[in-house]
C-alpha positions in Angstrom: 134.0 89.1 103.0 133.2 88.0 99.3 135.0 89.9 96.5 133.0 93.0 94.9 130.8 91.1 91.6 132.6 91.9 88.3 130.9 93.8 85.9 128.1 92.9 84.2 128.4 90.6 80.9 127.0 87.8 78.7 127.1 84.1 79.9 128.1 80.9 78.1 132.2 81.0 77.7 131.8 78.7 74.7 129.8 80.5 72.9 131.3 84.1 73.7 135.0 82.6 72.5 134.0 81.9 69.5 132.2 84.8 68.7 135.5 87.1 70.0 137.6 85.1 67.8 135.2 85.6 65.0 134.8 89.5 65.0 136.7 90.9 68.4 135.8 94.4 67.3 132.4 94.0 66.9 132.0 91.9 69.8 132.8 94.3 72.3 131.2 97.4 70.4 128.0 95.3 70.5 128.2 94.2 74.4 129.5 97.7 75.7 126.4 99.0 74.1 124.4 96.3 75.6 125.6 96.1 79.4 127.7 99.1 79.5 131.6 100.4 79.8 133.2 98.0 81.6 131.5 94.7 80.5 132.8 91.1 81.6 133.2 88.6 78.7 133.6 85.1 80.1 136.2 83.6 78.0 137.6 80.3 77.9 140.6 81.7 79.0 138.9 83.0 82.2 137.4 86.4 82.3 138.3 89.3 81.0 137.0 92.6 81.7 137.0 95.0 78.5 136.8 98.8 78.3 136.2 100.9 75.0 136.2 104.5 76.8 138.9 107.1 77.4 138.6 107.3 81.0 139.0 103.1 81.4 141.9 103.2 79.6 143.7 106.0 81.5 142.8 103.9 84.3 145.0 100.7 82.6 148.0 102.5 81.1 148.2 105.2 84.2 148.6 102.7 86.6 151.7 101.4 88.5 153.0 99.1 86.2 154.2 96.2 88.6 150.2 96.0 88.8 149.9 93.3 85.9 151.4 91.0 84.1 150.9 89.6 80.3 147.8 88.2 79.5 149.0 86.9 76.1 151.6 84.0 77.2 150.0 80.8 75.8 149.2 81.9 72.2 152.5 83.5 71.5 154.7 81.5 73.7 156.1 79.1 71.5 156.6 81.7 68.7 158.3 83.9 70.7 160.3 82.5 73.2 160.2 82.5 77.1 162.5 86.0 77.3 160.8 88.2 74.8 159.7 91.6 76.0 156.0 91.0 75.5 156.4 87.6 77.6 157.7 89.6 80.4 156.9 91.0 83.5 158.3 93.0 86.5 162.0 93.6 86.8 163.0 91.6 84.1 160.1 93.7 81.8 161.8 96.9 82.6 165.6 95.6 82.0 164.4 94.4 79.0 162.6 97.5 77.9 165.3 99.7 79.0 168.0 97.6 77.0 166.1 97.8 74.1 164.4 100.9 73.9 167.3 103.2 72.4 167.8 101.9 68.8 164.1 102.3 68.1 164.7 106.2 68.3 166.6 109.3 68.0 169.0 109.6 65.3 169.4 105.8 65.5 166.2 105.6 64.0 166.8 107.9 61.5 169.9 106.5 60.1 167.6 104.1 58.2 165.5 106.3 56.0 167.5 106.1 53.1 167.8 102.3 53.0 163.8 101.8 53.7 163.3 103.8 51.0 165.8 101.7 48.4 163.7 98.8 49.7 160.7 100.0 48.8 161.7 101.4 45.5 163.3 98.1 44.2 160.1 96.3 45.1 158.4 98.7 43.3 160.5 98.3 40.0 159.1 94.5 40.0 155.8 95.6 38.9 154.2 95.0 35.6 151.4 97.2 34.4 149.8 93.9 32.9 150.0 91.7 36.6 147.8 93.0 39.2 149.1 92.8 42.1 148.1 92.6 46.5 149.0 95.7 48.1 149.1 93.8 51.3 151.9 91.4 49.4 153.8 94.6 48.5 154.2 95.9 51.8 154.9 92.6 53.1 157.8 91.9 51.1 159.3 95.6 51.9 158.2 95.2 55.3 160.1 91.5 55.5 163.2 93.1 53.4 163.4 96.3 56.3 163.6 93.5 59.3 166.3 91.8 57.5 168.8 94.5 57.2 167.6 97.0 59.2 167.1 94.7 62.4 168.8 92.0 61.8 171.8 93.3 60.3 171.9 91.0 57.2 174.3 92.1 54.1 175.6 89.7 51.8 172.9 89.0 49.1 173.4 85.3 49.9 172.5 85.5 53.4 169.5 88.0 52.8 167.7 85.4 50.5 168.5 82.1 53.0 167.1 84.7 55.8 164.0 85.6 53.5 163.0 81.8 53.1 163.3 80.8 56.5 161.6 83.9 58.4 158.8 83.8 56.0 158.5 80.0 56.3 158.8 80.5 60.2 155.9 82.9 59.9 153.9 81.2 57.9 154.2 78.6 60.0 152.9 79.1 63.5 148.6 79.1 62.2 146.1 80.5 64.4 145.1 77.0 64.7 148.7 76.2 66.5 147.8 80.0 68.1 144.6 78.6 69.9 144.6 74.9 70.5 147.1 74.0 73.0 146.5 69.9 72.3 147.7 70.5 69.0 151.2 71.0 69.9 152.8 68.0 69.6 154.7 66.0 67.1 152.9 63.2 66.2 155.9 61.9 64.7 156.8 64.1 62.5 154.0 65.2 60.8 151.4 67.7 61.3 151.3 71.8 61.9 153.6 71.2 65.1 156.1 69.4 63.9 156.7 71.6 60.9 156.4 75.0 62.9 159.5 73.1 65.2 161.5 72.5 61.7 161.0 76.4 60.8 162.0 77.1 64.5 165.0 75.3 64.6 166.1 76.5 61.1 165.4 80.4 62.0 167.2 79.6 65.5 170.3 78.7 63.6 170.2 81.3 61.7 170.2 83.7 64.3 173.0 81.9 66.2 175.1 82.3 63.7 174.4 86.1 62.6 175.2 86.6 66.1 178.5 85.0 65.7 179.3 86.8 62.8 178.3 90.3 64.4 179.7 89.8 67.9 182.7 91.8 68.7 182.2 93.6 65.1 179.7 95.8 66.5 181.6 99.5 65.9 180.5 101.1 62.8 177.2 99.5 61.7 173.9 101.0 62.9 171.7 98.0 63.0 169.8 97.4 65.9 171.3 93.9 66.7 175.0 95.6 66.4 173.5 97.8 69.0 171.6 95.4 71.0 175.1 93.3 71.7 176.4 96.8 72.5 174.0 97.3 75.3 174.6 96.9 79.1 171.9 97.0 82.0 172.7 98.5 85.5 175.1 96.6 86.3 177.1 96.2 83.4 175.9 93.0 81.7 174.9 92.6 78.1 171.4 90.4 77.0 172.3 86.5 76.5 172.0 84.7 73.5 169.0 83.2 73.9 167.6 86.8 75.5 168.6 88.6 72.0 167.2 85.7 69.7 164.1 86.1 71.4 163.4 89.6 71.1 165.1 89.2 67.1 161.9 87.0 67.3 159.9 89.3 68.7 160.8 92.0 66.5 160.3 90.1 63.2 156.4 88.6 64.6 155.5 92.1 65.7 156.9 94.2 63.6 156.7 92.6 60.3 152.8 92.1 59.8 151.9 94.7 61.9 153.4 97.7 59.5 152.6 95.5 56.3 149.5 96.1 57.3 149.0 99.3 58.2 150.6 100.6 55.0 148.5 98.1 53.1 145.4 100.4 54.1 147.0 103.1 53.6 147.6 102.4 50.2 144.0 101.7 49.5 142.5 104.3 50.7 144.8 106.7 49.1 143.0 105.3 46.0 139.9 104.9 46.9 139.5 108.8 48.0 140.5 111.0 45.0 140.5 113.7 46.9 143.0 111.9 49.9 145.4 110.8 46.7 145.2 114.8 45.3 146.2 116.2 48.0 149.0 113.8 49.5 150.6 113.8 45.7 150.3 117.7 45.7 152.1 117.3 49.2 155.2 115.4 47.6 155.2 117.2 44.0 158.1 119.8 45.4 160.3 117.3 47.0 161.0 114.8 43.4 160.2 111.6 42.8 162.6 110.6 44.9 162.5 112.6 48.0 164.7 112.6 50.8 163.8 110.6 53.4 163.7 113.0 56.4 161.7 115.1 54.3 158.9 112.7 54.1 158.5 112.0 57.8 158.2 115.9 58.4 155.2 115.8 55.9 152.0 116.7 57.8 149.5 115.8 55.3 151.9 112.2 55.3 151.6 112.1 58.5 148.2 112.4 58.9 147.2 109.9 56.2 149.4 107.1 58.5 147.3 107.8 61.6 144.2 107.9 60.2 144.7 104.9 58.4 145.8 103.2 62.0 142.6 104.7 63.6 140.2 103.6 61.2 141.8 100.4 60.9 143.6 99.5 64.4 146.0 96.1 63.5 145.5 95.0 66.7 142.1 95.4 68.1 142.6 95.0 72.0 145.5 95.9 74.5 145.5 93.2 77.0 146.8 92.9 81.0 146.2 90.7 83.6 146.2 92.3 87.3 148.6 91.1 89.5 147.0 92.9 92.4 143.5 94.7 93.4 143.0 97.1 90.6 139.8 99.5 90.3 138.6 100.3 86.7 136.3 103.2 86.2 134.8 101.9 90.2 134.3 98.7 89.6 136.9 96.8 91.8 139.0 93.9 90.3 140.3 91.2 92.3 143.9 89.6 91.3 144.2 87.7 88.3 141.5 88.9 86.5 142.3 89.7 82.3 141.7 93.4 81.2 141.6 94.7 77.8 140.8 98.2 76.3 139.4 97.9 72.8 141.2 100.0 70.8 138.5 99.7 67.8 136.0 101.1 70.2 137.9 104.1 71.1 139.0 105.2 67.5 134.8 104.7 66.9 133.9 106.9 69.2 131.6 109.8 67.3 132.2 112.6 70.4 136.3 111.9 69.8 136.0 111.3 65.9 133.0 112.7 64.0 131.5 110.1 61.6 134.3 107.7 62.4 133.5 105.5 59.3 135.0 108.3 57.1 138.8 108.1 56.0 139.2 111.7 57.4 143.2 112.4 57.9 142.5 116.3 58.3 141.5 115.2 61.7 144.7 114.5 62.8 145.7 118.0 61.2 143.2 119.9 63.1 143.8 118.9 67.2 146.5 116.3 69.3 144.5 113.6 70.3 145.7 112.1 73.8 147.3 108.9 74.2 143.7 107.6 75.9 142.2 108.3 73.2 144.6 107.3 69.9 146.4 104.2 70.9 146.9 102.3 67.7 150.5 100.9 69.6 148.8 100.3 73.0 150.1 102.8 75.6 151.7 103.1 79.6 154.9 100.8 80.4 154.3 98.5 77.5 153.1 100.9 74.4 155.0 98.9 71.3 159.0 99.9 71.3 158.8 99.7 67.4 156.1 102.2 67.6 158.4 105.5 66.5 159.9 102.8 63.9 156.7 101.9 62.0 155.8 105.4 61.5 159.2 106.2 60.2 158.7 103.1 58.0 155.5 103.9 57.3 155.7 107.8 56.2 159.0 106.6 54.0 158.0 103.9 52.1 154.5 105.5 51.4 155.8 109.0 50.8 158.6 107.3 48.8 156.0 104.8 46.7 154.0 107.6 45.8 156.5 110.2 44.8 158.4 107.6 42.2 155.3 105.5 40.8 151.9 105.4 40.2 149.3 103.2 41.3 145.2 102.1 41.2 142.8 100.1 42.5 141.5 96.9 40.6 138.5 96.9 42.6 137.7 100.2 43.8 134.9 98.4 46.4 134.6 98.6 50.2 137.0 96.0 51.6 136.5 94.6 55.2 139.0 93.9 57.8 139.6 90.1 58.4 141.0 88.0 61.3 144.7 87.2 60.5 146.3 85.4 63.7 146.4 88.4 65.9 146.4 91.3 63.8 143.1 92.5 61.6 143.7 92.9 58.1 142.3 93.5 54.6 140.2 91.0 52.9 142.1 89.7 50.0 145.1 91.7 50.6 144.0 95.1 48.6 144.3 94.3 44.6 145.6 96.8 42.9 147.2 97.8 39.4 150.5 99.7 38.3 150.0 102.4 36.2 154.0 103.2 35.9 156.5 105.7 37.1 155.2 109.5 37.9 155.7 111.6 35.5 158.5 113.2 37.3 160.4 109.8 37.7 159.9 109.8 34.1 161.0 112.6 32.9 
């Protein structure tokens, strides 16, 4: 007996690939719309079957997880490394998870507030009223600093600049070019995008090796999350290898770093482009200071609110992919093994009977009902929703709250600004250009 028809979809893999890469979000809203929810894209990586509504995705993050597998090995392999979380499947998924999962939350988590928020201040004081400067660039550099000693454990001033230079050298250089085009990958000797992404490799790699060296049996007493990643111990008493730990430090710094940098990027902006957003929020932090304690921001609900909405208007990554492992069914329409699902986040945060005129930056949304976690999933959701998702909203609410509070801020171009392609993630065009205006006038006084 043949295998039930996938959904309906366009033709031409080519041509549909190319426009995916170009504008993913618009791509599905335009083909769900056209041939309904679910649609089948043919890509050139084999087709996908994508989903934009509720019920589809309950379907995909309900479901038993040994069911898929990851659909995103080949563009993130090399970058990554063969044991890192997202990489993973099965049994070694869940030991994984389950090893890595407790830092990220609790009063572990909580123990960094007060250094996020000296990050983010001291890269504050390096503004000058007369140099614009990218909000994107801003949180990247606080987002870069948190990694360094938050994650990775980093102290000594010395050792915090060598690991600046060589993780943002090591992200700058795996392109999306590198990302997409397999052929490229090779050394043509010695020269090209491959060979240099191997140098950045090899110099992060031994950098790694030897921070765990130096925090290896010294574990008692700090609160970083690699001091308590050698501490862990799976089932059967056995701790993650070294090459299992520098792969998920890997992981940690490609998906957390941009990821966050971006999402407080927006945030930023549309604080300032909505006087009325920027009015309230500051009349939210007025009674705790301009320099307000940390736990007291994240309990913020106005704060708060302003984070999600600026995740659900802006979703950094677009799509939440699988790939099913075993005869799946997806809102009745019945997938046979191996075939690639995705639920478009961008479509569900668009959808006018969830969010009424979506377009609008409206965080009193979030303020007025719970929204389900089929319906805002700006962290993917089911067995492999983001681990740093808890993290990046503490990281978030701090060094926003904590911005705002101490120092004030405008737009240089107080125009729409678009979301562009960058490698996996969906940024802002241009990174956000903004002005400082000074401290508050409570940091002043």
């Amino acid at each position: 007996m043949s295998p039930a028809p996938l959904p309906p979809g366009p033709h031409h893999p080519l041509l549909q690939t190319l426009l995916f890469q170009r504008d993913a979000p618009l791509f599905c809203q335009k083909r769900l719309s056209r041939y309904g929810d679910p649609f089948t894209a043919p890509l050139l990586v084999g087709n996908v079957v994508i989903t934009g509504h509720p019920d589809g995705v309950r379907d995909i993050f309900s479901a038993e997880p040994s069911l898929f597998e990851p659909f995103v090995d080949v563009p993130l392999a090399p970058a990554l490394g063969e044991h890192s979380l997202i990489l993973l499947g099965g049994a070694r998924h869940k030991r994984e998870r389950k090893l890595l999962m407790p830092p990220f939350h609790g009063e572990r988590m909580r123990a960094h507030g007060q250094l996020m928020q000296a990050i983010a201040l001291r890269a504050a004081s390096t503004l000058h009223p007369e140099h614009p400067f990218r909000a994107l660039r801003l949180t990247q550099d606080i987002s870069l600093e948190v990694i360094i000693h938050v994650v990775f454990g980093v102290e000594e001033p010395e050792r915090v600049r060598r690991f600046r230079d060589v993780m943002a050298g090591y992200l700058d250089a795996y392109t999306p070019l590198l990302m997409i085009a397999v052929p490229l990958r090779r050394s043509f000797g010695g020269l090209g995008p491959w060979a240099r992404f191997q140098r950045r490799f090899a110099a992060l790699d031994a950098l790694l090796t030897e921070q765990l060296a130096l925090r290896r049996g010294h574990e008692a007493g700090h609160t970083d999350i690699l001091s308590l990643l050698l501490s862990a111990r799976d089932e059967a008493g056995q701790p993650m290898t070294d090459e299992e730990l520098k792969d998920e430090l890997r992981t940690l710094l490609i998906a957390g770093h941009e990821t966050t940098a971006i999402g407080m990027a927006w945030a930023l902006y549309w604080t300032h482009h909505l006087p009325e957003v920027r009015r309230k929020l500051l009349e939210e932090l007025a009674p705790l200071g301009p320099v307000p304690a940390p736990e007291a921001l994240t309990r913020l609900p106005y704060l708060s609110a302003v984070c999600d909405e600026a995740l659900r208007i802006h979703p950094v990554v677009p799509l939440v992919s699988r790939r099913t492992r075993a005869p799946f069914s997806l809102r009745g329409h019945e997938l046979p093994p191996g075939t690639g699902l995705m639920a478009a986040v961008s479509v569900v945060h668009s959808n006018p009977e969830l969010y009424p005129q979506p377009e609008r930056f409206l965080p009193e949304r979030f303020l007025e009902r719970r929204f389900s976690p089929f319906e805002y999933l700006p962290f993917g959701g089911g067995a492999r929703r983001c681990i740093g998702a808890t993290f990046a909203l503490h990281e978030m609410r701090i060094v926003l709250g904590s911005l705002l509070a101490s120092h004030r801020f405008a737009l240089a171009e107080n125009g729409p600004v678009r979301p562009v392609q960058r490698s996996i993630t969906l940024g802002p065009a241009g990174g956000v250009k903004m002005r400082y205006e000074g401290p508050s006038q409570a940091a002043a006084a």
